[in-house]
C-alpha positions in Angstrom: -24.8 -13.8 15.3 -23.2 -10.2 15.4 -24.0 -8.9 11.3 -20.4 -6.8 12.0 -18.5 -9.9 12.7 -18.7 -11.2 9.0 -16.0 -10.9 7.0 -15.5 -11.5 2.9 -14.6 -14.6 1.9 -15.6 -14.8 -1.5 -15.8 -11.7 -4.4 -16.8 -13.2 -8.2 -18.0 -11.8 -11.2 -21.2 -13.4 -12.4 -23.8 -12.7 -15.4 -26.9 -10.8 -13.7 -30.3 -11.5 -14.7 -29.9 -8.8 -17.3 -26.8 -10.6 -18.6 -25.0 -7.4 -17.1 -21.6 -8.2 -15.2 -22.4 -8.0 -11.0 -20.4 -8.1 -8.3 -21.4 -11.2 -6.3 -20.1 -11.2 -2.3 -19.8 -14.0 0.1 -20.1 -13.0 3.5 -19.1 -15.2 6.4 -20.1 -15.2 9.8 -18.1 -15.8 13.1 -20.4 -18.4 13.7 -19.9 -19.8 9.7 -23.3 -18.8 8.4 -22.6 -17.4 5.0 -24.7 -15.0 2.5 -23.9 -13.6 -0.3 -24.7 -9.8 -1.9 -25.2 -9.2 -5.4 -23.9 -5.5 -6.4 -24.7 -4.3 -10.0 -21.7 -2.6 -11.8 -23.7 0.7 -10.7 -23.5 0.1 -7.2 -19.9 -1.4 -6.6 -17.9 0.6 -8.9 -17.7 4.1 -6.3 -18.0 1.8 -3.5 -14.8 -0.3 -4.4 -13.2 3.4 -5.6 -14.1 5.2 -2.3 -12.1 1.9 -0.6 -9.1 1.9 -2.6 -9.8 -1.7 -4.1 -8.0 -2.0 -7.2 -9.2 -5.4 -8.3 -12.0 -7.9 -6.5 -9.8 -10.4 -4.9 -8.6 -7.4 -2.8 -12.2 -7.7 -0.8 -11.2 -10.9 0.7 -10.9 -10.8 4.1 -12.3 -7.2 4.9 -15.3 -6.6 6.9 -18.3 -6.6 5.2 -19.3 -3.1 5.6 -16.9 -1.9 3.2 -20.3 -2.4 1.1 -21.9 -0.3 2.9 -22.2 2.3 1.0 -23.8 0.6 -1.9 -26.3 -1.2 0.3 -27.8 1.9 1.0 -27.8 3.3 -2.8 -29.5 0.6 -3.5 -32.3 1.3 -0.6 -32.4 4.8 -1.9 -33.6 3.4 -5.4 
């Protein structure tokens, strides 16, 4: 399993353990495996910006390292 062959199949808003709004992402693998990534508002709101998304459902179907850049503010924390 390649971690650049998963794609998103699934953005939701959910209530974080804060009761905060996050951006919850299901990520699919060519082989089916899935995962998901939890993104505060913090982290997904300049990632979606820098991408052009306007609203959540528009992640559906791109490659999951459209994230990328959040995944790695959130190592730098």
């Amino acid at each position: 399993m390649r971690a650049d062959d998963a794609r998103i199949t699934e953005a939701v808003i959910a209530a974080g353990h804060d009761g905060r709004a996050e951006l919850v992402v299901e990520l699919t693998y060519a082989n089916g495996a899935t995962s998901r990534v939890r993104l505060d508002e913090e982290m997904a709101e300049p990632v979606l910006a820098a991408a052009g998304i306007a609203c959540i459902e528009d992640l559906v179907g791109r490659r999951w390292d459209i994230l990328a850049g959040a995944l790695d503010l959130d190592i730098e924390r």
